[in-house]
C-alpha positions as CSV (number, residue, x, y, z in Angstrom):
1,X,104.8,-95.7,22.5
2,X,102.8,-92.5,22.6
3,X,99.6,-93.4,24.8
4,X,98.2,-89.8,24.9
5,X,98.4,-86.8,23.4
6,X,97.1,-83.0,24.0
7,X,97.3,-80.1,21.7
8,X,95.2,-77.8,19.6
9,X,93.2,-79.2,16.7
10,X,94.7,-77.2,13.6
11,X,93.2,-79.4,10.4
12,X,90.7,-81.8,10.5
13,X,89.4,-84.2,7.6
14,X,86.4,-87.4,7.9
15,X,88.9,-89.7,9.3
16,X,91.6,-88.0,10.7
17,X,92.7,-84.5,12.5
18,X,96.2,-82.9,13.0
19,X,96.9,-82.2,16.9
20,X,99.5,-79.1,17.0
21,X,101.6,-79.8,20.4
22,X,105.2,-78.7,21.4
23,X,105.1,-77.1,17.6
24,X,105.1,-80.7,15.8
25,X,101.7,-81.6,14.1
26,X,100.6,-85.0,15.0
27,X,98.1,-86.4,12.0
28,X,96.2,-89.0,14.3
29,X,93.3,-91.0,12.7
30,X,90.0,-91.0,14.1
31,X,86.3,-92.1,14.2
32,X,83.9,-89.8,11.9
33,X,82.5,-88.7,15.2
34,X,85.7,-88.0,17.2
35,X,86.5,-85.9,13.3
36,X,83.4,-83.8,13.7
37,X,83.4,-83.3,17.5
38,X,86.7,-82.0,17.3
39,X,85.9,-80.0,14.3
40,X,83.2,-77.8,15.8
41,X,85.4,-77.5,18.3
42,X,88.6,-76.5,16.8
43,X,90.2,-75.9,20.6
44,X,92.7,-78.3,22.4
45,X,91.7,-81.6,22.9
46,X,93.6,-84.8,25.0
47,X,93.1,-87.9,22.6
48,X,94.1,-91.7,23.9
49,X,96.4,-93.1,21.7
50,X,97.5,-96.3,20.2
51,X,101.0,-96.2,17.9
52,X,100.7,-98.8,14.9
53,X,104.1,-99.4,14.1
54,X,104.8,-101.3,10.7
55,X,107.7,-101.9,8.3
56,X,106.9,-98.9,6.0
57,X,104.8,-96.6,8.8
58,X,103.9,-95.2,11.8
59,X,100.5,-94.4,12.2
60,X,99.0,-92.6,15.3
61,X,94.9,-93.5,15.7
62,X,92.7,-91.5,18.6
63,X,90.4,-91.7,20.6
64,X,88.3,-89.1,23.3
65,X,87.3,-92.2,25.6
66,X,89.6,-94.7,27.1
67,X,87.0,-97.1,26.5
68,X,86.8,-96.7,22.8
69,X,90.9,-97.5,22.9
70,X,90.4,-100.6,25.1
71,X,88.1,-101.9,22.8
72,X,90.1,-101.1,19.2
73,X,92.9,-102.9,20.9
74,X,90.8,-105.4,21.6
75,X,89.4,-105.4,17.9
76,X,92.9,-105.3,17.0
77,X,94.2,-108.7,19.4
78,X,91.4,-110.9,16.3
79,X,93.7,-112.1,13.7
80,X,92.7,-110.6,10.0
81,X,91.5,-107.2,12.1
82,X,93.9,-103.9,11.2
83,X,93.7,-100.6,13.0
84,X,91.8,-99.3,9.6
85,X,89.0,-101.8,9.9
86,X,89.3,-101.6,13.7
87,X,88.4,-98.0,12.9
88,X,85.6,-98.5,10.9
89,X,83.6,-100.8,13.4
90,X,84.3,-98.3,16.2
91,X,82.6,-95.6,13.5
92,X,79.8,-97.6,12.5
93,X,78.4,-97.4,16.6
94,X,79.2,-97.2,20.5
95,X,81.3,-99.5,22.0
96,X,78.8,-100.5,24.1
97,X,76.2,-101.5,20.9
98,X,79.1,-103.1,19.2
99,X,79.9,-105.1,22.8
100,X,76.4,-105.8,22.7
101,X,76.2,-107.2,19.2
102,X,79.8,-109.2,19.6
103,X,78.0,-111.0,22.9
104,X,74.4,-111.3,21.1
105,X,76.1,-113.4,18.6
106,X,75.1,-110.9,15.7
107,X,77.2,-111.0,12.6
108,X,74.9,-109.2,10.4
109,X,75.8,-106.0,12.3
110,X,79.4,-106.3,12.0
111,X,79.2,-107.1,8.2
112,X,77.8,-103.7,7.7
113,X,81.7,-102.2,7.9
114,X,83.2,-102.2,4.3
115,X,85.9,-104.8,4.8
116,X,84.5,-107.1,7.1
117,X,82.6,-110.1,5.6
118,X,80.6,-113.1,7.1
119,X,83.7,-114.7,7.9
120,X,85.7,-111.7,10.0
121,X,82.3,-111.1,11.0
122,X,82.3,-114.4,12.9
123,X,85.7,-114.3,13.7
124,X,85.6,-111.5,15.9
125,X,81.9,-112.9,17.6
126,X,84.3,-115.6,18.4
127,X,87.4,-114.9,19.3
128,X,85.6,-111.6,21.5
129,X,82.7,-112.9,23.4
130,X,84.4,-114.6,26.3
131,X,86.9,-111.1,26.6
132,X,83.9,-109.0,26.7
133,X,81.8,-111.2,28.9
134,X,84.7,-110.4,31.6
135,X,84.6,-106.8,31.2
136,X,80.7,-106.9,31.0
137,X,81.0,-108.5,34.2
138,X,83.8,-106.6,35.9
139,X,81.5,-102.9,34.9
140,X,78.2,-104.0,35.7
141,X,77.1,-102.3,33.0
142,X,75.2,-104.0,30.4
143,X,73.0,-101.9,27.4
144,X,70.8,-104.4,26.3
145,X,69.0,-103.0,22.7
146,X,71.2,-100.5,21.7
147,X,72.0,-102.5,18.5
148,X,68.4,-102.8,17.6
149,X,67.4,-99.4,18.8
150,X,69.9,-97.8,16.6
151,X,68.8,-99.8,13.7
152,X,64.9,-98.3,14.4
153,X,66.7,-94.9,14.7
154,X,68.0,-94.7,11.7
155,X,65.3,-96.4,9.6
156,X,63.5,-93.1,11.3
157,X,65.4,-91.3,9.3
158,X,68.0,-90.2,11.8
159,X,71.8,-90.1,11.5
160,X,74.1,-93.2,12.9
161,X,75.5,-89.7,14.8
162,X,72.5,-88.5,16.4
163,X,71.3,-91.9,17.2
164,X,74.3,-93.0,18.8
165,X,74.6,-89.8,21.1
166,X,71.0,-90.3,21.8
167,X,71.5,-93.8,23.3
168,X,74.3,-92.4,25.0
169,X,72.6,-89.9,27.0
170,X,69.4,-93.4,27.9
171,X,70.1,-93.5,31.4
172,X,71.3,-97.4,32.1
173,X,67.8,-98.3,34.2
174,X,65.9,-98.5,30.9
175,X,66.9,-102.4,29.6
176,X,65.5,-103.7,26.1
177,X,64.8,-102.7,22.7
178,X,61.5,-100.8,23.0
179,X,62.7,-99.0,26.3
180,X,65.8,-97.6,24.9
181,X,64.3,-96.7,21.6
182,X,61.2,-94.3,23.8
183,X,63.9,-92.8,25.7
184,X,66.3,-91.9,22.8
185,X,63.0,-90.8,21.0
186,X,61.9,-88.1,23.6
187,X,66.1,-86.7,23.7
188,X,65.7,-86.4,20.1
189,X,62.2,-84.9,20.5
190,X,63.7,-81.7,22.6
C-alpha cells in the first residue's frame, strides 16, 4: 500500500495532479483545493495517500493533511460511499464543517455533492456520528458554525475556496454561527 508520497508536481488538472518521484509519474486524485494549491505551486509536495485497489484499477487519491485521509477513509468505511464520492464531500468543505454537519444531524448539506441523495445523505449521518463523536472527543476540538458560516459566506458572494480557508485561519475560541462568520469576515476584509 503506498501511504505517502513526495515528488515534484509536473501536470495538474481540477481533480487530479501527476507527482514526478524516482522518475515514474504518479497521477493521484485530489480535492479541487489540494489541485489549485499545488498548481500555483508547481514545487515538490508530500501527499498522504490511500491506494484503491479494484478488479480493473488501481487508483492513487491525495491528500496535504493527515486529517483529510482519516476522514475519506472514514467516508469510505459507509457502505454505498466510493473514493470518487468520498472525494467530492471532502471538496465541497473542511473536514471539520463536514464533521460538524455529520454530528449536527444535517443531511441537506451532504446532499449538495452530485451523487449523494437523501438516502446516502442519511446513511453516512448514521453510520458516522458515533465515530466522529470519539475523535471530537479524543481532539478537543469542536468548530461549532462552520457549516452555517460557510453557507453565509458564500451567499456573500465568496468562493466555497476562500470561505473555507477563511474559517480555517478563525482561531478555535470563537464558538457559534455569528462568531465565526465576523471573524472570517474581517480575514477576508484584509
Amino acid at each position: 500500500m503506498i501511504r505517502r508520497l513526495t515528488g515534484k508536481v509536473i501536470e495538474s488538472g481540477i481533480s487530479f495532479i501527476v507527482v514526478e518521484t524516482g522518475g515514474v509519474g504518479y497521477m493521484v486524485f485530489v480535492t479541487t483545493d489540494t489541485a489549485l494549491t499545488l498548481k500555483k505551486k508547481k514545487e515538490e509536495a508530500t501527499l498522504h495517500t490511500h491506494l484503491a485497489v479494484r478488479e480493473n484499477s488501481q487508483d492513487l487519491y491525495g491528500f496535504l493533511r493527515k486529517d483529510e485521509l482519516i476522514f475519506f477513509e472514514l467516508l469510505l468505511s459507509v457502505s454505498g460511499i466510493g473514493p470518487k464520492s468520498a472525494l467530492s464531500i471532502l471538496s465541497l468543505a473542511s473536514v471539520e464543517a463536514i464533521s460538524q454537519a455529520v454530528l449536527e444531524g444535517d443531511t441537506s448539506y451532504l446532499t449538495k455533492v452530485s451523487g449523494i441523495g437523501r438516502k446516502n445523505a442519511e446513511k453516512i449521518v448514521l453510520e458516522l456520528s458515533d465515530k466522529l463523536g470519539v475523535l471530537e472527543s479524543n481532539s478537543g476540538t469542536k468548530f461549532s458554525g462552520d457549516v452555517e458560516a460557510l453557507e453565509a459566506l458564500t451567499s456573500l458572494g465568496y468562493s466555497q475556496s476562500e470561505a473555507r480557508d477563511a474559517l480555517k485561519e478563525v482561531s478555535a475560541e470563537f464558538v457559534g454561527t455569528n462568531e465565526r462568520l465576523k471573524e472570517a469576515l474581517k480575514l477576508l476584509g484584509r
